[in-house]
C-alpha positions as CSV (number, residue, x, y, z in Angstrom):
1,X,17.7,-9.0,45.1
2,X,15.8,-5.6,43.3
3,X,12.2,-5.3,43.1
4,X,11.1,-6.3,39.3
5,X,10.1,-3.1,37.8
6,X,5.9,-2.5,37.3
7,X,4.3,-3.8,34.5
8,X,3.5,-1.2,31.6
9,X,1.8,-3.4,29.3
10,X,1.1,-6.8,28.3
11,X,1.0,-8.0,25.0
12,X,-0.6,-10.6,23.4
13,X,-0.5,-13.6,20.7
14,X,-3.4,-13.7,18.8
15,X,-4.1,-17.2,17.1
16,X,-4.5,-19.8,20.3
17,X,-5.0,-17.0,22.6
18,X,-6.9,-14.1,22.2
19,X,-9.0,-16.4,20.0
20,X,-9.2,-20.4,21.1
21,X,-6.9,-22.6,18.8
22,X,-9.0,-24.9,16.8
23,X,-8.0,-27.7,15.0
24,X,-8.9,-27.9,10.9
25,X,-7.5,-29.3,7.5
26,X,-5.6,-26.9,6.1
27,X,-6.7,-27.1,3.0
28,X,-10.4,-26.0,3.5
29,X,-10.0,-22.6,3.3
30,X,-7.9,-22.8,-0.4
31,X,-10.9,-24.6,-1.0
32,X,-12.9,-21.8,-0.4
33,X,-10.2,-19.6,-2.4
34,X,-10.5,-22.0,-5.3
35,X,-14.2,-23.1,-5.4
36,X,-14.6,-19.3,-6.6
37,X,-11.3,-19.1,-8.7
38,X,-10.6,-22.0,-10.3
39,X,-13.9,-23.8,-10.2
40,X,-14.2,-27.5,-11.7
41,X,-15.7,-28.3,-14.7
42,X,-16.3,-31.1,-17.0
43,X,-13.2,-31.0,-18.8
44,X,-11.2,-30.2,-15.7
45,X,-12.8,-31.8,-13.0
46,X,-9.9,-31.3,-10.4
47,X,-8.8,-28.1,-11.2
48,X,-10.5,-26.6,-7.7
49,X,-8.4,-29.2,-5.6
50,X,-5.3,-28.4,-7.4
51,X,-5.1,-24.6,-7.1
52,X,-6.2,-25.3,-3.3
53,X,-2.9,-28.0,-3.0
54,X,-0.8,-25.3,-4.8
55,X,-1.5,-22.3,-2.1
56,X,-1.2,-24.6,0.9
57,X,2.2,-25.9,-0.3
58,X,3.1,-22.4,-0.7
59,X,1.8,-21.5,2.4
60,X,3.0,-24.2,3.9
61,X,6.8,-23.6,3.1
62,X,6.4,-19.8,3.9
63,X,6.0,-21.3,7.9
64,X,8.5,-23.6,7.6
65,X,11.3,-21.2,7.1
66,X,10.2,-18.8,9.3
67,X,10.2,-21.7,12.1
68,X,13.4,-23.2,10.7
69,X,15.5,-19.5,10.7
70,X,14.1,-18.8,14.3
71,X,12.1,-15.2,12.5
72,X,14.8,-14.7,10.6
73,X,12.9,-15.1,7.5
74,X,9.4,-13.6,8.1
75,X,5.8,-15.0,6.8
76,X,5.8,-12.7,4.2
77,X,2.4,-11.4,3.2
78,X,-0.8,-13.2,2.1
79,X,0.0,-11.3,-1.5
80,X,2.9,-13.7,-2.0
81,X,1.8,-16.7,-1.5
82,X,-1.1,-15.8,-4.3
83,X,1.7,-14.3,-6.9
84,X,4.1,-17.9,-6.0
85,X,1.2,-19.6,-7.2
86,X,0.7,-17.6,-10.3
87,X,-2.3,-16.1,-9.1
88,X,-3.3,-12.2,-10.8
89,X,-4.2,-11.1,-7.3
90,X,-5.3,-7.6,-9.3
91,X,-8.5,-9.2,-10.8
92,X,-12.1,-9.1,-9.9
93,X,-12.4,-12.9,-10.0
94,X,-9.0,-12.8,-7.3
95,X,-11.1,-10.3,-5.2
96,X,-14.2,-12.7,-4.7
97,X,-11.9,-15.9,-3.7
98,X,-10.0,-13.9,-1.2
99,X,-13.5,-12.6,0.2
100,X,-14.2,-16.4,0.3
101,X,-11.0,-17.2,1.8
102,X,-11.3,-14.9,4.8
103,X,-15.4,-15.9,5.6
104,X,-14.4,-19.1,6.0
105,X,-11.8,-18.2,8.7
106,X,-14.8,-16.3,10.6
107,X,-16.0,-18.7,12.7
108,X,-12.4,-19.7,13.8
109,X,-11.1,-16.8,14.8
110,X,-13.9,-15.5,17.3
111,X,-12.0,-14.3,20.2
112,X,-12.1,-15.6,24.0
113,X,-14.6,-15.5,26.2
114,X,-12.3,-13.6,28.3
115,X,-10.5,-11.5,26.1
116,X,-12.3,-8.3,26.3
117,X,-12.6,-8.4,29.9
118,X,-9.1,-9.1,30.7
119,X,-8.3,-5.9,28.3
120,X,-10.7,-3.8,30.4
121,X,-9.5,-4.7,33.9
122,X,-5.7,-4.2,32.8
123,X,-6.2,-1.0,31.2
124,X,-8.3,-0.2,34.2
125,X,-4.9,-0.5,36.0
126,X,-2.9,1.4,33.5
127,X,-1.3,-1.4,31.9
128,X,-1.3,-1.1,27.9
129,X,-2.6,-3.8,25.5
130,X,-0.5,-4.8,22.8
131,X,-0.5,-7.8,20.2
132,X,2.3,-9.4,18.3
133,X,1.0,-12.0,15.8
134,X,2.8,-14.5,13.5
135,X,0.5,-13.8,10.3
136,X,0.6,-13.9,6.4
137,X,-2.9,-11.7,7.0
138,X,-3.0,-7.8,6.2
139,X,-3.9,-5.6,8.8
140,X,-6.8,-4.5,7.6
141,X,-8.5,-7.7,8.2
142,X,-6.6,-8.3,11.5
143,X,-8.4,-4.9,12.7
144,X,-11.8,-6.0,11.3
145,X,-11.7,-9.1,13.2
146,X,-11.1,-7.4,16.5
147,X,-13.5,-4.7,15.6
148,X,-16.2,-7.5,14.9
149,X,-15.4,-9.0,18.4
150,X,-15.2,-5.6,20.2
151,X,-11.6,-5.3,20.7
152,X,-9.9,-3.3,18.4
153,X,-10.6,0.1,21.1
154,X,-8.8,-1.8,23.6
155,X,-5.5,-2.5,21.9
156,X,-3.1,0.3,22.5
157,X,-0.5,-1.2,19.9
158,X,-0.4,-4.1,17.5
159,X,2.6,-5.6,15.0
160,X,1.7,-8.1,12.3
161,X,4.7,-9.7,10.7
162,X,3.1,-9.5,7.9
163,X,4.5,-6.0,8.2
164,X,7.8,-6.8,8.9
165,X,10.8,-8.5,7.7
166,X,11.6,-10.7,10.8
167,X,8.7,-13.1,13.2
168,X,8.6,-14.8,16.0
169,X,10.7,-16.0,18.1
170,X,13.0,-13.4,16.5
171,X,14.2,-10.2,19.3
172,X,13.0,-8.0,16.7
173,X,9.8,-8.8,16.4
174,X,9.3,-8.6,19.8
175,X,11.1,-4.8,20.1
176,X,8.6,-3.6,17.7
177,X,5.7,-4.8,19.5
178,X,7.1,-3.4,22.3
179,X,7.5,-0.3,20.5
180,X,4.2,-0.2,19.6
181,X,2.5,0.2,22.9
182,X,5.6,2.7,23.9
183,X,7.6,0.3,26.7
184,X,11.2,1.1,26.1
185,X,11.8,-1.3,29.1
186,X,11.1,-5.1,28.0
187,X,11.4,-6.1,31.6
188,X,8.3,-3.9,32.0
189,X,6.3,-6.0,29.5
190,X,4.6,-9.5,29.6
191,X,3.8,-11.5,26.6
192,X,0.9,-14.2,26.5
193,X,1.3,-16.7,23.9
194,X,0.4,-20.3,23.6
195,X,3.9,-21.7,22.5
196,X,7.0,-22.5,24.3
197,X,9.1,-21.3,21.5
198,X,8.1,-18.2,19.8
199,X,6.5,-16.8,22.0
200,X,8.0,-17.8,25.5
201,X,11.7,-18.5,23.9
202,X,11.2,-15.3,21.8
203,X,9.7,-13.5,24.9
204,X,12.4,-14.2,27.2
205,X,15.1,-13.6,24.7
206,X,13.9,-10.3,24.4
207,X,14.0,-9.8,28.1
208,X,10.4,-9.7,28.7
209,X,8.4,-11.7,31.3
210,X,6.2,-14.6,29.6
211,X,3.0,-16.6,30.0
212,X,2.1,-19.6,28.0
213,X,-1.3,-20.8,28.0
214,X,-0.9,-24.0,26.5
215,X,-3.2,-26.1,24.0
216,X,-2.2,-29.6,22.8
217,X,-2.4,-29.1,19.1
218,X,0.9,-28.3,18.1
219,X,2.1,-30.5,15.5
220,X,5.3,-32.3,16.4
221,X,7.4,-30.2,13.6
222,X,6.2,-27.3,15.6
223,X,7.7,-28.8,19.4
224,X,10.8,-26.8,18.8
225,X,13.2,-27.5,21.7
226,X,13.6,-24.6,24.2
227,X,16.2,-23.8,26.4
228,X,13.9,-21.9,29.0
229,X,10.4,-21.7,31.0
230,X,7.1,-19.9,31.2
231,X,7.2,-17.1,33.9
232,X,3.7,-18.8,34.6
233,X,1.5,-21.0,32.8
234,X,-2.6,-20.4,33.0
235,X,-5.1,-22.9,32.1
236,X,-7.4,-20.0,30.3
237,X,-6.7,-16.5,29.5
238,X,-8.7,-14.9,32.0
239,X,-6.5,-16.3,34.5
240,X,-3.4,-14.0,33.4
241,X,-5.2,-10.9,35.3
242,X,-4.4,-12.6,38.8
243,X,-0.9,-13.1,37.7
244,X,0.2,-9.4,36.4
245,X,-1.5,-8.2,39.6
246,X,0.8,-10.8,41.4
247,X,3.7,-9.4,39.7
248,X,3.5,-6.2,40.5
249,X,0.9,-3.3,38.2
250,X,2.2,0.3,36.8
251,X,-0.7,2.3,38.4
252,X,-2.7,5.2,36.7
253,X,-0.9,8.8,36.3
């Protein structure tokens, strides 16, 4: 049997795994949209928890297809699921409930204890950082929450399918990310993700190695059957250092 080729980069999910999954109502951040938009008032006392009902549906069926067509059909942008709703997303009021929106995500989307770390010691080592994340987010704010957490100088490449017409677990998605942190080779890549099937499925059909660190959250609509395993499975992210070492590391030029 041939060597496995060294690893050139490793790229990374983003929501439960770079930053810990944690478990909310979906609704409370509309809220915070449409608190600011579509305030109540006496003679409309649940027009806030209407607009809020409205996005999440929209939202809501935007992840459904994307799971249901394996990526096939993409997230789509945050944009859209504002214009479905009948939203002007060009006003000044629009502006200030988007701002809202995103603050409320802030204390949710802190990342790892581990994260910057485990960036450090693998570019240390010449392996490249990428990310490849399942998001109706624009990139700007993507980069602003890595920038906040100190990780935006450590990522050598990043795809948000809000960018693209494809997700996870589609092979697409996956070549551009790996196209992103230049690895023509997807045996020469790893991806870390936190589910079995867009990210490991997606991973492997791809021809990429895969780790899952797993979280019990995911809602039973979400358990999509897979036909294949984790390369590894780690119990926190710092933990995936000790297995790309294991595996073999593309050294410094």
């Amino acid at each position: 049997m041939s060597a496995r080729p060294p690893i050139e980069a490793v790229i990374f999910d983003w929501g439960g795994t770079l930053t810990p999954w944690h478990v909310i109502d979906p609704l409370d951040p509309w809220r915070a949209y449409a608190a600011v938009v579509a305030p109540d008032d006496p003679d409309d006392p649940g027009s806030c928890e209407r607009l809020a009902q409205r996005l999440h549906l929209a939202e809501d069926a935007r992840w459904i297809r994307q799971r249901t067509t394996a990526g096939a059909e993409g997230t789509g942008r945050l944009d859209e699921v504002f214009l479905e709703s009948g939203i002007d997303i060009g006003t000044a009021l629009h502006g200030a409930g988007l701002a809202s929106y995103l603050a409320w995500w802030d204390p949710h989307t802190i990342a790892d204890p581990d994260a910057i770390g485990l960036m450090e010691a693998l570019r240390e080592r010449g392996i490249r950082v990428g990310v490849l994340s399942n998001t109706l987010w624009p990139r700007w704010h993507h980069e602003a929450v890595f920038e906040r957490d100190g990780l935006q100088e450590l990522i050598d490449g990043a795809v948000y399918t809000s960018e693209l017409p494809v997700g996870k677990p589609h092979v697409e998605s996956f070549l551009a990310a790996l196209a992103s942190v230049h690895v023509a080779d997807p045996a020469r890549a790893v991806f870390v993700g936190d589910r079995p099937y867009e990210d490991v499925q997606g991973a492997h059909d791809a021809g990429m190695r895969a780790i899952l660190l797993p979280h019990p959250h995911l809602r039973p609509d979400e358990l999509v059957p897979v036909s294949v395993g984790a390369d590894a499975v780690v119990a926190r992210l710092g933990e995936v250092l000790d297995v790309v070492v294991s595996w073999g590391e593309r050294l410094p030029s």
